[in-house]
C-alpha positions as CSV (number, residue, x, y, z in Angstrom):
1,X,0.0,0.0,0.0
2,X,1.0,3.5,-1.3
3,X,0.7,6.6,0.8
4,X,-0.2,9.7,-1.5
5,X,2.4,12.9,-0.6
6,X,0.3,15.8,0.8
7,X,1.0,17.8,-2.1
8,X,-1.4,15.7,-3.6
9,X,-3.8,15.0,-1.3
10,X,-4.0,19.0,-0.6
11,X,-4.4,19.8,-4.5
12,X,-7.6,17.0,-4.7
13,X,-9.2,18.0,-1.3
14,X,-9.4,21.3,-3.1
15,X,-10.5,20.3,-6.2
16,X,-13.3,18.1,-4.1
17,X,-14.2,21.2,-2.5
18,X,-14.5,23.2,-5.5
19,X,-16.4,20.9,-7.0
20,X,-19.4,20.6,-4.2
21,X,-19.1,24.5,-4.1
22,X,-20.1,24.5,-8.0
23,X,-22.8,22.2,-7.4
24,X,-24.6,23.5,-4.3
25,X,-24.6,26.7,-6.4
26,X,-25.8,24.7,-9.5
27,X,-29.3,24.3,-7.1
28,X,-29.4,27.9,-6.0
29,X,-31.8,30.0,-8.2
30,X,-30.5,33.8,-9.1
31,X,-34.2,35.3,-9.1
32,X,-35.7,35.7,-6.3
33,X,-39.4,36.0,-8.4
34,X,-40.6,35.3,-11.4
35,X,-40.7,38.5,-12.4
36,X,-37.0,38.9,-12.0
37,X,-36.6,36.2,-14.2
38,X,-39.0,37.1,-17.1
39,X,-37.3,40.7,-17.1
40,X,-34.0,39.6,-17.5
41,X,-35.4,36.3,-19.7
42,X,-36.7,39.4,-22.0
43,X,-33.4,41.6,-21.7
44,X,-31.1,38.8,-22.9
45,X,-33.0,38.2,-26.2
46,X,-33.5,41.7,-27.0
47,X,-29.4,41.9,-26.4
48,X,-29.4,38.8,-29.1
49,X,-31.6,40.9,-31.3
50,X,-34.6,38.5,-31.7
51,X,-37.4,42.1,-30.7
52,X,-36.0,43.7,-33.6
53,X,-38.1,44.9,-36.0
54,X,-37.6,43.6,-39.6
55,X,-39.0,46.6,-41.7
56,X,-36.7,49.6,-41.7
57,X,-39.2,53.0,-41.1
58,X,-36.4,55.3,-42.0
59,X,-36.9,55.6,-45.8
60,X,-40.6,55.7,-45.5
61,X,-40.9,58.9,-42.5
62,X,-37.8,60.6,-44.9
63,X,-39.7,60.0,-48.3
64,X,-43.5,61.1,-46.3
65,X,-41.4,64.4,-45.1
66,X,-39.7,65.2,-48.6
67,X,-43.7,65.5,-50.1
68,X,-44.8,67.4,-47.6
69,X,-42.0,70.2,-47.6
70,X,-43.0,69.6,-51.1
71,X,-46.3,70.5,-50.7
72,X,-45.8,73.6,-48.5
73,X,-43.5,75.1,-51.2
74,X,-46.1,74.7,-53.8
75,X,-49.0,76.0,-52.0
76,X,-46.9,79.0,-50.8
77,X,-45.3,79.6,-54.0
């Protein structure tokens, strides 16, 4: 029978130890309501971009504000 040199033994305890520390926290829950959890549910996608809107409103409000400054300088000219 082997004895293991505390070097060892010292580097696995803390391995062991950092190992149930990871998985008591893998059972702990970071909201503490499920509000919490929708809100941040909700700010993770819209960092992803999947609440973006497809159609691009730009060109359509610039294009709708071109004919009306049209329209005032015909009317007034």
């Amino acid at each position: 029978m082997t004895i293991a040199s505390s070097h060892d033994s010292q580097s696995d305890l803390t391995a062991l130890e950092a190992s149930a520390a990871s998985a008591r926290a893998g059972f702990a829950c970071m909201f503490s309501t499920s509000d919490e959890y929708e809100n941040a549910l909700i700010s993770a996608r819209r960092a992803e971009g999947r609440y973006g809107s497809s159609f691009d409103w730009q060109p359509v409000v610039l294009g709708g504000c071109t004919l009306v400054l049209l329209g005032v300088l015909v009317t007034f000219l």
